[in-house]
N, C-alpha and C positions, 0 to 999 in steps of 0.2 A: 678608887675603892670598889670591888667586887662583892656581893652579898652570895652568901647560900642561903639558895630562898628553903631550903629544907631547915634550916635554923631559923627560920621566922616564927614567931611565936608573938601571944600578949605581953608577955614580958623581955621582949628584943627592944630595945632602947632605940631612938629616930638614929643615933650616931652609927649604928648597924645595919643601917639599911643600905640598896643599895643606889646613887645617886639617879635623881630624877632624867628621865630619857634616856637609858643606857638599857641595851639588853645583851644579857653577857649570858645567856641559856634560850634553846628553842624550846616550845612547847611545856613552858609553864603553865599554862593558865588550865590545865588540867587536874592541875596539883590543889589548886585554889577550890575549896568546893565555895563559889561564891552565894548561892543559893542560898545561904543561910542569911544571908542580909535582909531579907524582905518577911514582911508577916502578911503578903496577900499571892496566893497563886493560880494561874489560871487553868482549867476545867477544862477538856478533851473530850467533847463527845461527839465517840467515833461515828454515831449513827447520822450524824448530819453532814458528817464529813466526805467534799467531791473530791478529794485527793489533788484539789487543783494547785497544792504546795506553798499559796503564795503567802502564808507566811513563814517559810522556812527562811526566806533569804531576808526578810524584813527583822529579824530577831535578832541583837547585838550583841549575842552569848553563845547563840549556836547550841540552842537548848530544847531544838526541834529536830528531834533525829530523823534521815529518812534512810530505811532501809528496803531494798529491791527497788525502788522505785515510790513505795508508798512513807504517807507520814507517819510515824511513830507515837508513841507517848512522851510527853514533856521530861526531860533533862533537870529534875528539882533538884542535884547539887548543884546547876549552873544558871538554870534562870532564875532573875533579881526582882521579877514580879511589874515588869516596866508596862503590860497592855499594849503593846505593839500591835500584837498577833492578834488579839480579840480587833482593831479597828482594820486589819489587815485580812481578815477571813469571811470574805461574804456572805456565806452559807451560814454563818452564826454557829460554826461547832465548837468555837472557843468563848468561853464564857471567865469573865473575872469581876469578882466583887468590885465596886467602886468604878467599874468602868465601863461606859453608855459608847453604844455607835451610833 
């Protein structure tokens, strides 16, 4: 069974999905704005920021853009609010409610 994930919706029934571990399309998860799943996000401030990147690769959404070389502003259709990046950024430029380093 094949899904279109463009047919996905609240009201797509489990019998329409498409079977567990199968990918039958690249680069869905763009389509997905998942962001909307969490009610906490984390804070950017650029002024604290040594551009040392590292939490770009530590973020499991890919919801820290870097463009030319430097970090970007958060990706809020795609990050799910997990604090990664806040235990992952030394410098304290990221900041999120509920979460201590």
């Amino acid at each position: 069974m094949k899904t279109d994930f463009e047919k996905l919706s609240q009201s797509c029934s489990w019998k329409d999905l498409t079977e567990g571990m199968m990918i039958f399309e690249g680069g869905t998860t763009r389509a997905f704005n998942t962001g909307e799943w969490t009610s906490v996000k984390p804070e950017f401030i650029a002024d604290k920021c040594v551009q040392c990147l590292l939490c770009v690769p530590v973020c499991p959404d890919s919801a820290i853009p870097v463009v030319d070389g430097k970090r970007g502003e958060f990706d809020y259709d795609h990050c799910k609010g997990c604090g990664i990046c806040v235990n992952a950024c030394r410098p304290g430029a990221i900041l999120m409610e509920g979460v201590n380093k």
